[in-house]
C-alpha positions as CSV (number, residue, x, y, z in Angstrom):
1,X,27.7,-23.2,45.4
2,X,28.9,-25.1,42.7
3,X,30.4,-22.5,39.4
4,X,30.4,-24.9,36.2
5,X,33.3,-24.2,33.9
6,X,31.6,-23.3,30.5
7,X,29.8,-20.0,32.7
8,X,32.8,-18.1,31.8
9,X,32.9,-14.7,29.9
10,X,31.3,-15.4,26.7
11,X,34.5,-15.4,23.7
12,X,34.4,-13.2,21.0
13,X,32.6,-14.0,17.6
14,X,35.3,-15.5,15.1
15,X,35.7,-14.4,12.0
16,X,33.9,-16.5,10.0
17,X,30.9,-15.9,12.4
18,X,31.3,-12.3,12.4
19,X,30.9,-12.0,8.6
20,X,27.6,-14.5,8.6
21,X,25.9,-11.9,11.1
22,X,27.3,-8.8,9.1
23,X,26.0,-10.7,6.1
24,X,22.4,-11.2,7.6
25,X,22.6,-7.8,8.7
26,X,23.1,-6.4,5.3
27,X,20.4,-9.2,3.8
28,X,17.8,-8.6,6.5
29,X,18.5,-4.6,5.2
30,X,17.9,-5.3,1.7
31,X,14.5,-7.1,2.2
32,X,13.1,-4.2,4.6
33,X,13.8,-2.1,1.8
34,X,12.5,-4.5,-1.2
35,X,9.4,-5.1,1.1
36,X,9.3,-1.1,2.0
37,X,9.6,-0.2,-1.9
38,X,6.5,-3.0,-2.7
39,X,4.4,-1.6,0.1
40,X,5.0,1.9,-0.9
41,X,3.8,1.0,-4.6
42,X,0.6,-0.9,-3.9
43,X,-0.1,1.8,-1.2
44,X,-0.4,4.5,-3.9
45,X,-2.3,2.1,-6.5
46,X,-4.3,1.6,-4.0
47,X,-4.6,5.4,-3.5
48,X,-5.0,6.2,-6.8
49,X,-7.5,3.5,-7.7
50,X,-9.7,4.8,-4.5
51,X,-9.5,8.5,-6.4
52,X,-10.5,7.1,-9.7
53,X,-13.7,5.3,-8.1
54,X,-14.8,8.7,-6.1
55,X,-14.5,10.3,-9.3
56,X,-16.6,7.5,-10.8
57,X,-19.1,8.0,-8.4
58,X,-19.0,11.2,-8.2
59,X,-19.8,11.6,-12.2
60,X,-22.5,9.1,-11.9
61,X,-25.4,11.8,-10.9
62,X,-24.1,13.7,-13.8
63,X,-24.6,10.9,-16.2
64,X,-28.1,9.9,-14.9
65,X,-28.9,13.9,-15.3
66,X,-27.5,14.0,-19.2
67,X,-29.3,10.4,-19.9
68,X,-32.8,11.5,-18.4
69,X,-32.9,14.8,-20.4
70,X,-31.6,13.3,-23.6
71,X,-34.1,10.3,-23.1
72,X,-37.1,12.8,-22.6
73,X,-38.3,14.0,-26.3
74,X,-38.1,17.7,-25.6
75,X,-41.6,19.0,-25.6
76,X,-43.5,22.3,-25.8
77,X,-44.4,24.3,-22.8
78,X,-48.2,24.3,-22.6
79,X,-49.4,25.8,-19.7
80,X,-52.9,25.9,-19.2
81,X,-54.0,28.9,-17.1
């Protein structure tokens, strides 16, 4: 069994290498939290904008209601027996 040469324990990162990975590291950490922070925002416009349109639709009956009794002229109860 042939052992090539270059299958030999792995070196050590220089230091130039060591500080592009730390530096990716610390990148690939600020744009999980930029991206987190955006989420987080849109996820409660999103939320908010939901509460406003079951609100919406909620006061809709209420409208109709008010609109069909202020349309109506109000008229005398005659009750004929």
């Amino acid at each position: 069994m042939e052992v090539r040469k270059d299958s030999t324990i792995p070196k050590a990162p220089s230091g130039r290498t060591l500080l592009t990975i730390l530096s990716n590291m610390i990148i690939n950490f600020i744009a999980i939290i930029v991206w987190s922070i955006i989420i987080s925002i849109f996820s409660i416009i999103i939320f908010l904008y939901s509460i406003f349109v079951i609100l919406k639709l909620l006061s809709i009956p209420l409208v109709i209601l008010e609109s069909s009794q202020l349309a109506r002229p109000a008229q005398p109860v005659t009750c004929c027996h």
